[in-house]
C-alpha positions in Angstrom: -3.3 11.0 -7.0 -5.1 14.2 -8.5 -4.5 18.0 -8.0 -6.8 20.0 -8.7 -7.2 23.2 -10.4 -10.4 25.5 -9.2 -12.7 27.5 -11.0 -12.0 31.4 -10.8 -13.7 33.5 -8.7 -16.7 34.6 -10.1 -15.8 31.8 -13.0 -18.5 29.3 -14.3 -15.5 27.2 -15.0 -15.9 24.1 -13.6 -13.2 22.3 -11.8 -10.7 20.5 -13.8 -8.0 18.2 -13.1 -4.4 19.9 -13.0 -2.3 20.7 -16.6 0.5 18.1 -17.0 3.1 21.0 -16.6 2.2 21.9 -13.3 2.0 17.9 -12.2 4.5 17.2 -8.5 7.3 14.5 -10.4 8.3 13.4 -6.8 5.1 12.0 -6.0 4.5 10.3 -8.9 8.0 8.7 -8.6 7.8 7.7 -5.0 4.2 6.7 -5.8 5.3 4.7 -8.3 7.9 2.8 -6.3 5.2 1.9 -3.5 2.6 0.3 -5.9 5.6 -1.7 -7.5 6.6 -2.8 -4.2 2.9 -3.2 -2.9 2.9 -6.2 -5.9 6.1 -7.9 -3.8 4.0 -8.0 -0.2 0.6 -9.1 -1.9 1.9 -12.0 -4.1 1.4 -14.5 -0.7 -2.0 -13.4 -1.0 -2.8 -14.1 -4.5 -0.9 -17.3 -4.3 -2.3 -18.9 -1.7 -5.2 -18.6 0.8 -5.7 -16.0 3.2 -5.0 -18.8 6.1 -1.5 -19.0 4.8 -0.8 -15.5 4.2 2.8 -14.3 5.2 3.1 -17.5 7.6 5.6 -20.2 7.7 4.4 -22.8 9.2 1.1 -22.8 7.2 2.8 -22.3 3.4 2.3 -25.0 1.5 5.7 -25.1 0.6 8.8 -25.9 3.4 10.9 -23.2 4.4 14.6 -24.0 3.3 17.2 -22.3 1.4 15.7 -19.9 -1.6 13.0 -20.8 -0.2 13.4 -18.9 3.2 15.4 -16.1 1.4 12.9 -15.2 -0.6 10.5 -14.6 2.3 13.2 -12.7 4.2 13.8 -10.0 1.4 10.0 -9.2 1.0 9.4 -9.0 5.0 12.8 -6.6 5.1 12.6 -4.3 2.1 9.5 -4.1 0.9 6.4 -5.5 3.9 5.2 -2.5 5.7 7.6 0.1 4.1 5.9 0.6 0.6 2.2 0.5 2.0 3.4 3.2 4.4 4.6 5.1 1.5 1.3 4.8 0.0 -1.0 5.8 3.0 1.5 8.5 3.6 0.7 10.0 -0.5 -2.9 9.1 0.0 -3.2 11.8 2.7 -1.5 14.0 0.5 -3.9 13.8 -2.1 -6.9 14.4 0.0 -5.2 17.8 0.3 -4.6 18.2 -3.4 -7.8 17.3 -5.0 -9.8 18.7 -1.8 -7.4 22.0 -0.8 -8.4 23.7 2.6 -11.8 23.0 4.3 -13.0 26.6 3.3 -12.9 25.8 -0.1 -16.6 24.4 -0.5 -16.3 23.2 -4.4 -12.9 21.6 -4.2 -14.2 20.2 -0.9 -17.7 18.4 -2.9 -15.2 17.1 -5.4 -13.1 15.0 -3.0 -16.0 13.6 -0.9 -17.9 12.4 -4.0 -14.2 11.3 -5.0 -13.7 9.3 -1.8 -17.2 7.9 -2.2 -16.7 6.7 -5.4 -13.5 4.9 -4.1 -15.6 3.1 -1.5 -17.7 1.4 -4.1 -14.8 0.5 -6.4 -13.1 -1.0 -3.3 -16.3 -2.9 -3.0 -16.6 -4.5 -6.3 -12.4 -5.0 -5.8 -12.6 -6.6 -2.2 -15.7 -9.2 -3.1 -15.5 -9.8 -6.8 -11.8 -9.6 -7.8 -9.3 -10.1 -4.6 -9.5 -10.2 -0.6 -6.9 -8.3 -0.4 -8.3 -4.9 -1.2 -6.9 -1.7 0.7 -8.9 1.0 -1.2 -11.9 0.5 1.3 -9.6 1.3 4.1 -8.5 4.7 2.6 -11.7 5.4 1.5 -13.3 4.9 5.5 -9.8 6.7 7.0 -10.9 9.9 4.8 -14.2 10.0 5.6 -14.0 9.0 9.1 -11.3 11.2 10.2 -8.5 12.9 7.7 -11.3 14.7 5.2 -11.7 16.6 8.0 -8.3 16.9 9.1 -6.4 17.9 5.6 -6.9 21.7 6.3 -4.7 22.2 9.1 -0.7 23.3 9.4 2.2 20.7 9.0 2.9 20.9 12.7 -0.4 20.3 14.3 -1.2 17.3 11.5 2.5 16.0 12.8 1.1 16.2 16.7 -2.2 14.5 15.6 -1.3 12.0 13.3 2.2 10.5 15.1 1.0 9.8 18.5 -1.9 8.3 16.8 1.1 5.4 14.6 3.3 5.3 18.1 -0.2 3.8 19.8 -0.4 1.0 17.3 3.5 0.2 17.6 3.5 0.4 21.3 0.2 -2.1 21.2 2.6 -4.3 19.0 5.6 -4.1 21.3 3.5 -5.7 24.1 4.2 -9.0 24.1 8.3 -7.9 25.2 6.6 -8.0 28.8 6.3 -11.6 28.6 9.8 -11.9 29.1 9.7 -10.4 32.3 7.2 -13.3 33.8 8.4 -16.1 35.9 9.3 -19.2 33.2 6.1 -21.2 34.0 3.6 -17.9 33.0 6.1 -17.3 30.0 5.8 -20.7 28.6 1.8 -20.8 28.9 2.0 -17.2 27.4 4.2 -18.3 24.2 2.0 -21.3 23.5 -0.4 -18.3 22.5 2.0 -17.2 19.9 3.1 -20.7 18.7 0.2 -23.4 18.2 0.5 -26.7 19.4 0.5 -29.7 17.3 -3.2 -30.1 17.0 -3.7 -26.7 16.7 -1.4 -26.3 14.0 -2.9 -29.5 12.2 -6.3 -28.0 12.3 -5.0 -24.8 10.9 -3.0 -26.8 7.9 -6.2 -28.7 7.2 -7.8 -25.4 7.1 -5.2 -24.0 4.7 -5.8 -27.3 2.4 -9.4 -27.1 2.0 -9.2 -23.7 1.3 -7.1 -24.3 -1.7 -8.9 -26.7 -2.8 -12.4 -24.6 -2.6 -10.5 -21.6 -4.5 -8.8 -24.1 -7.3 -11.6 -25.9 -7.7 -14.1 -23.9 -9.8 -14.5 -19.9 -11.0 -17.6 -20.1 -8.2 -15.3 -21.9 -5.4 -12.6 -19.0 -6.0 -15.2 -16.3 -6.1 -16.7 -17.9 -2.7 -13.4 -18.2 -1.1 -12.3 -14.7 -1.4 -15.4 -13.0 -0.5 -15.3 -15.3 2.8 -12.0 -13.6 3.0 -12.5 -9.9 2.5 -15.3 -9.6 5.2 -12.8 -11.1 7.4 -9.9 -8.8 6.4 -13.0 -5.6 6.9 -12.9 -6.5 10.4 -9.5 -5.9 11.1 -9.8 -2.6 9.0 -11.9 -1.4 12.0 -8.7 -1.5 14.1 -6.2 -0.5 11.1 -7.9 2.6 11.0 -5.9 4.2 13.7 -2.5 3.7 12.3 -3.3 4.4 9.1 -5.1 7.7 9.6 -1.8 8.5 11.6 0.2 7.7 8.2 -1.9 9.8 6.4 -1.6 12.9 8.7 2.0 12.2 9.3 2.5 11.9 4.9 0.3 15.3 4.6 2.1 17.0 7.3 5.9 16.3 5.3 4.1 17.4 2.3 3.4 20.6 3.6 6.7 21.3 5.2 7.9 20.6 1.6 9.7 17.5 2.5 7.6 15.1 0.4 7.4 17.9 -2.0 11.0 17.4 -2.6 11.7 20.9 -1.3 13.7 20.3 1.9 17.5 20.6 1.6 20.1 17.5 0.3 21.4 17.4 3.7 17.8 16.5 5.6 17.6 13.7 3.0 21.0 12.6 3.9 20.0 12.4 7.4 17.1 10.6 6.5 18.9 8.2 4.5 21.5 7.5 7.0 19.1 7.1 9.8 16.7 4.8 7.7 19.9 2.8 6.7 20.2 2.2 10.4 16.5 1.4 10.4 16.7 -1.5 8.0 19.9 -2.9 9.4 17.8 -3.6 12.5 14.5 -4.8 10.7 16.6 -6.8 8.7 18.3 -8.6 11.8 14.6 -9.2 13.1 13.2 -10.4 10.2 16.5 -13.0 9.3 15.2 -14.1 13.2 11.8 -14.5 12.0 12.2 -15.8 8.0 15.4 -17.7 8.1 16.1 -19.1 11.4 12.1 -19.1 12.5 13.2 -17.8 15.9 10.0 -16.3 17.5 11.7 -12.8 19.5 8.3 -11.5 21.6 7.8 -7.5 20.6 9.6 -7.9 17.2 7.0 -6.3 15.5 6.6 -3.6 17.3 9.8 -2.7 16.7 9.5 -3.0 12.9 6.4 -1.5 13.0 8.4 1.5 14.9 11.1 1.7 12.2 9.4 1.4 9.1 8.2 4.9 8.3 11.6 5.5 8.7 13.1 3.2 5.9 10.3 4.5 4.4 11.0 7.6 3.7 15.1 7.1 3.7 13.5 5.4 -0.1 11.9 8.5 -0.7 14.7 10.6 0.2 16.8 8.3 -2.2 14.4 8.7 -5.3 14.2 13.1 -4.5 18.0 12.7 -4.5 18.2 11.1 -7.5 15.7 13.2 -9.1 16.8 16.2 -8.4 20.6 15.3 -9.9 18.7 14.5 -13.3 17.9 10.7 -13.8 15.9 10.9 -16.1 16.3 7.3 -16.1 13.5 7.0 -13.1 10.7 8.3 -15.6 9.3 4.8 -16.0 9.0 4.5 -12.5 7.4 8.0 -12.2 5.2 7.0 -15.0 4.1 3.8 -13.2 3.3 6.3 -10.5 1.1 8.7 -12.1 -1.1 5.3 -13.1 -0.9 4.2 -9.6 -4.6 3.3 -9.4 -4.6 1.4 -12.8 -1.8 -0.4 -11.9 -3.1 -1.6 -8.5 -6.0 -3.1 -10.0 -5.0 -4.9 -12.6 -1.6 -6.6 -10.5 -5.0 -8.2 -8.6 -6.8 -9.0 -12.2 -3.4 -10.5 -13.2 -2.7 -12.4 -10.4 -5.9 -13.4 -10.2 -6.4 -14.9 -13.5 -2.7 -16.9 -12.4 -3.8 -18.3 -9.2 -7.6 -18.4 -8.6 -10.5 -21.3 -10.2 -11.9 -21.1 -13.6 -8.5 -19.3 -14.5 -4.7 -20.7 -14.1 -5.9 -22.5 -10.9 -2.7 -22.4 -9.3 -3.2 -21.4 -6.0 -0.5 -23.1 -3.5 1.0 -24.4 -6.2 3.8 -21.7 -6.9 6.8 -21.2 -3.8 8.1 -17.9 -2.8 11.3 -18.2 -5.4 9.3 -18.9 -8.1 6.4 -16.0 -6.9 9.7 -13.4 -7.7 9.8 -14.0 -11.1 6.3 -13.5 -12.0 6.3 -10.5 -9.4 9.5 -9.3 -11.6 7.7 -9.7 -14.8 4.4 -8.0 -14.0 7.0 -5.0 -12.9 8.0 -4.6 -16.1 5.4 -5.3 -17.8 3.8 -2.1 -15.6 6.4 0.1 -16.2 6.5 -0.5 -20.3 3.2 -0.6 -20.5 2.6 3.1 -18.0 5.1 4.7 -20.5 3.3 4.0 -23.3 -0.3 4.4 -21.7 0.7 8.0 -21.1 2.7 9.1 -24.0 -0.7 8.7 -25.6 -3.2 9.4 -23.6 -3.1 12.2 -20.5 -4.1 9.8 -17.5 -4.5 5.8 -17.0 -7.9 4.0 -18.0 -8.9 3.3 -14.9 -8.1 6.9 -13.2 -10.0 8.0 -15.9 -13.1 6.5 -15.0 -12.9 7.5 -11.6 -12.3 11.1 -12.3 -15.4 11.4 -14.6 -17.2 9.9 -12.1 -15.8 12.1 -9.2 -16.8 15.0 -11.7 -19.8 13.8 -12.7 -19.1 14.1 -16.4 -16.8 13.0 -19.3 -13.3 14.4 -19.4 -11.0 14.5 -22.4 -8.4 11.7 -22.3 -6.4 11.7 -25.3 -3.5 14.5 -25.7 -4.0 15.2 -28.6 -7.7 17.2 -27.1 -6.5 20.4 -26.4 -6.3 21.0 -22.6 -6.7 17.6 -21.8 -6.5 16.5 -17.8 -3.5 14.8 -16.4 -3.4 13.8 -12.7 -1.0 15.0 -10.3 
């Protein structure tokens, strides 16, 4: 995420990334624990095909004990709640690298910014993993919140939450099947839980599509472009919660709360009332993972609660910050290089699971997925500490700034005035 510093008036100083000194810590921490925890959801992904992601019944692997536990922990603490954090900071930065709408050069430099971000989603999504979300920011900005960024907290809050409380309610639907007479409910449920040659057909579809992305570098390559397209399509739709997100993440930004500027006791609240949050995801998702007891409208109401545990973990990490741990500055670190860091969890994984590299795809279980999730973590935080005490940005951010600017910027700290984002 970038601030921006503009040119004077009446300057021929160009635009310039913002000085270290003046960089926003919070963000960079909370950033920092969403990309981390972004690695926890996605490693289903990598690991097996997109026809198995995040199901049970279509893992390769049973269900049972660790097994089952290991499912239940990423669905309650980290699915949902660290990709909201990021959609929330992604709206933020619009704001920071493009200020108000009436600034004209600031405003150039985010849309060639976004623009750029489109095309390295692109290259992402089709040559390195399906899973790619950078297209969908880049779209969400461009469609809607680029235009959006310039007005006050309150009216992005009465834009941008209705527009997240449609996509839960849609969610929360299926609860009125519970209210049909037991012969429409049961034909209604069968919708939700395949019959047996359904399910066959969808396990043989699982199978050969392991077997096509193990199978050869070209197979893998194949696979996963099949597999972004498909996951494009339901971007169309994800659109409309995320663009809520990113209004709702700019609008707490400028009513200081992501800034870290509200008071101790709004974060406490925060913190209780996301505590409360998770208890109740957490009951839903032990239904769900553990005892594979389908409730109808669960996900609605996980999809309701989640901004909220959310940002009780951002309200945790301000907290903490503010009282002096110093100890977080890894994480804050991992932050700044949030963009670096994204990508190359996907190279990583990548060169673990797919053809014509570790070939390993549906060959490692959930327990086992937690230790290599746990080792690329720190791997990412050692190696973002000592990325930046050398050099004033990540490898990868830097190429997409000079690219956003359209020419080279200084990298190392020793260049005097050298860039850092924000």
């Amino acid at each position: 995420m970038t601030q921006t510093v503009p040119a004077e008036a009446g300057s021929a100083t160009p635009l310039r990334p913002v000085a270290p000194k003046a960089r926003i810590a919070v963000l960079d921490l909370i950033r920092g624990l969403a990309i981390l925890g972004i690695l926890a959801v996605n490693a289903d992904g990598f690991a097996g095909p997109m026809s198995a992601y995040g199901s049970i019944a279509l893992w390769p692997f049973s269900n049972e004990g660790g097994a089952a536990i290991a499912k239940w922990v990423v669905d309650a603490f980290f699915h949902e709640k660290c990709i909201t954090l990021f959609s929330m900071l992604f709206g933020v930065s619009l704001f920071l690298v493009g200020g108000d709408r009436t600034d004209k050069a600031r405003g150039r430099l985010v849309w060639r910014r976004v623009g750029w971000l489109f095309v390295i989603a692109m290259i992402h999504g089709f040559l390195i993993w399906w899973g790619d979300v950078l297209s969908l920011y880049a779209v969400t900005a461009m469609v809607a919140a680029l235009w959006l960024r310039g007005l006050k907290a309150r009216t992005l809050m009465r834009v941008g939450l209705p527009l997240f409380l449609l996509f839960a309610a849609l969610q929360m639907a299926p609860a009125a099947i519970n209210l049909a007479p037991p012969e429409q409910k049961a034909k209604a449920i069968e919708q939700f839980v395949p019959g047996p040659e359904r399910q066959a057909e969808m396990k043989a579809k699982v199978a050969a599509d392991i077997a096509e992305g193990r199978g050869s570098f070209q197979g893998a390559q194949a696979l996963n472009a099949r597999q972004y397209v498909n996951l494009m399509m339901f971007e169309t739709i994800a659109v409309i919660p995320t663009l809520g997100l990113m209004l709702i993440g700019l609008s707490l930004f400028k009513s200081g709360f992501l800034a870290g500027r509200s008071s101790a006791w709004r974060y406490g609240v925060m913190i209780a009332v996301g505590a409360a949050s998770l208890a109740v995801v957490g009951w839903l998702e032990w239904q769900a993972s553990v005892d594979e007891r389908l409730i109808l409208g669960a996900d609605g109401v996980v999809a309701l609660l989640t901004p909220l545990i959310s940002l009780a973990y951002a309200s945790i990490l301000i907290l903490l910050w503010r009282g002096g741990a110093t100890w977080l500055t890894p994480l804050a670190r991992a932050g700044q290089m949030a963009f670096t860091n994204y990508l190359t969890q996907s190279i990583i994984m990548t060169s673990i699971f797919y053809g014509g590299r570790g070939a390993l795809l549906g060959q490692v279980d959930r327990p086992a997925l937690w230790g290599i999730v746990i080792a690329i973590w720190v791997l990412q935080l050692i190696w973002s500490s000592w990325w930046l005490s050398r050099f004033s940005m990540g490898p990868l951010e830097w190429v997409w700034r000079c690219l956003s600017y359209g020419r080279l910027l200084p990298i190392r700290r020793d260049v005097a005035g050298a860039p850092a984002i924000a």
